[in-house]
N, C-alpha and C positions, 0 to 999 in steps of 0.2 A: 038478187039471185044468190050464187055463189060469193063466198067471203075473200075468196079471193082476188076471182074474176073484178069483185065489185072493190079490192084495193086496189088495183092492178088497174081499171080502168079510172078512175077515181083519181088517181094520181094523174093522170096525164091530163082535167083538164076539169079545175074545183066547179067552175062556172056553169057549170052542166048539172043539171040533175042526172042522177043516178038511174038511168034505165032496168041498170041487172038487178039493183036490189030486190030482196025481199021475192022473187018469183019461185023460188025452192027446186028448179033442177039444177040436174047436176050438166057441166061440160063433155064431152068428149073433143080427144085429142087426138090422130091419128098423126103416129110418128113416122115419120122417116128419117135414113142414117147413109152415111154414106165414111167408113174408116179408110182412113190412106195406110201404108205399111211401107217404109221406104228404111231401105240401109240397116234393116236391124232391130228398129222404131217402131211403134206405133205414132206416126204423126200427128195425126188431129183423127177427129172424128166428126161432120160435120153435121149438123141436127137440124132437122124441119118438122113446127109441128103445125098441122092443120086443124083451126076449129074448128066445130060443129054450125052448121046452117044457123042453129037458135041461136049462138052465144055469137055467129054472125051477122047476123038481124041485131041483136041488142047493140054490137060494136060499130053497125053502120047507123045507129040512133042517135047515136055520138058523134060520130064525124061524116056528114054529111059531107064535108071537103075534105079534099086532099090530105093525106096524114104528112103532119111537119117533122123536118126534124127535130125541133122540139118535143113534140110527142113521142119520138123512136126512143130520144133519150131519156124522159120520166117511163117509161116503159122498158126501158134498160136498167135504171135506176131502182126501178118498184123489184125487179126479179133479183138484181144484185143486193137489196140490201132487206127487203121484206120476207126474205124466203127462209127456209130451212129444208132440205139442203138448199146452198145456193145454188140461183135458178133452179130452183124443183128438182134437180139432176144429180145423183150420186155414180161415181165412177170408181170400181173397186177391180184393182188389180193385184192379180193373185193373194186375193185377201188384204190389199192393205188399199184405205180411201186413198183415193187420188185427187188432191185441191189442182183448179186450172181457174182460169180468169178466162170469161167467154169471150170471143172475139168477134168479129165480122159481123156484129148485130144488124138486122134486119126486119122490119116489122110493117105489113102491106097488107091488103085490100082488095086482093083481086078476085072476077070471076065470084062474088058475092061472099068468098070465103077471107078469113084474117088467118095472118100464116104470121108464126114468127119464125126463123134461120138462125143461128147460129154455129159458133166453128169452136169445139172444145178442143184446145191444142193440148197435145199431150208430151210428146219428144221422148217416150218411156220407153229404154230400152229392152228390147226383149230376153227374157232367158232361153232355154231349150225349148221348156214346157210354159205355158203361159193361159191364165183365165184372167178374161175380162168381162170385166157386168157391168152393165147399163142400165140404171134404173132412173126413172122419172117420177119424183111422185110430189102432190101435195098436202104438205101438212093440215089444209084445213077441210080435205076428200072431199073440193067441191069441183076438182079436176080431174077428170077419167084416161088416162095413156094407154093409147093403143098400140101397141108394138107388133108386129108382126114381122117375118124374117123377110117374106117377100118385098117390104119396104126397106130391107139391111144392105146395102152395099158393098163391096171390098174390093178395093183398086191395091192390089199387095204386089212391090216387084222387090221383091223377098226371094227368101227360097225356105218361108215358112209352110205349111198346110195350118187353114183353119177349118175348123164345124165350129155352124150356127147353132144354137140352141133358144130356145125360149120355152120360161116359166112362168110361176107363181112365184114371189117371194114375200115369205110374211116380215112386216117390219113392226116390230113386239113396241119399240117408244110411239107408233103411232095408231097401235091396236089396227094396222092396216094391212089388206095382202094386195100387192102387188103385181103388175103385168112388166116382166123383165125379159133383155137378152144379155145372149152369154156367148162370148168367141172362146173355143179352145183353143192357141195358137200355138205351134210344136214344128219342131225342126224335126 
């Protein structure tokens, strides 16, 4: 299938033939977010993405058991070091990338869908005015993100005001356009 999908699953377990290979669609991902805003901060922001049915059929072809943790961690290991951006995930605030180290990884099976979790902690203090973008993408566009606001969260005990936004962003190194969000955050 996907070049991705099919590294990503691939790593977690050589012994298996490759179910995704070679089928030519593509994934969809439906995102969910959930940003904390504490003291000033942006704290984390924590991320859910939901595969699609197919690429869930393909994931349960492979693990017909229980996913080990073993497997959470070659599947931690595949997004941390095979990706570009790391984890598929670029975080840009007020114009400048933000590097974070993912945390609280989680990688399940449930209700016939594969969902992965994780928590991008930030501790990025805020100024007055403040833009933050969330982009999810993969370099080898054989992964679709679906962003939507109704999926966007915000637990702020702040005495910030944010608007949600969501675009298009084109990203010119990977001749790709993108589905993004975007917090304005302002005192």
């Amino acid at each position: 299938m996907l070049k991705i999908v099919w590294i990503l699953f691939m790593t977690f377990n050589i012994a298996y033939s490759c179910a995704l290979c070679g089928n030519g669609k593509a994934s969809f991902v439906t995102v969910a977010m959930k940003a904390s805003l504490v003291e000033d901060k942006i704290e984390k922001i924590y991320t859910q993405w939901k595969f699609d049915s197919g690429t869930s059929k393909d994931f349960k072809l492979l693990y017909s058991e229980k996913i080990l943790p073993s497997d959470k961690k070659r599947m931690y290991d595949a997004l941390e070091s095979f990706q570009t951006p790391y984890f598929m995930t670029s975080v840009i605030i007020n114009g400048k990338n933000v590097s974070f180290k993912a945390e609280n990884f989680n990688l399940s099976f449930e209700n016939h869908i594969v969902t992965i979790e994780f928590d991008i902690p930030l501790n990025y203090s805020l100024n007055d005015k403040n833009s933050v973008e969330i982009i999810f993408v993969d370099s080898t566009k054989a992964i679709v993100f679906l962003e939507n606001l109704d999926n966007f969260e915000i637990q702020n005990s702040t005495n910030y005001t944010i608007k949600k936004e969501n675009g298009f962003k084109v990203i010119k190194e990977l001749v790709a356009t993108v589905n993004y969000i975007k917090l304005g955050i302002s005192k």
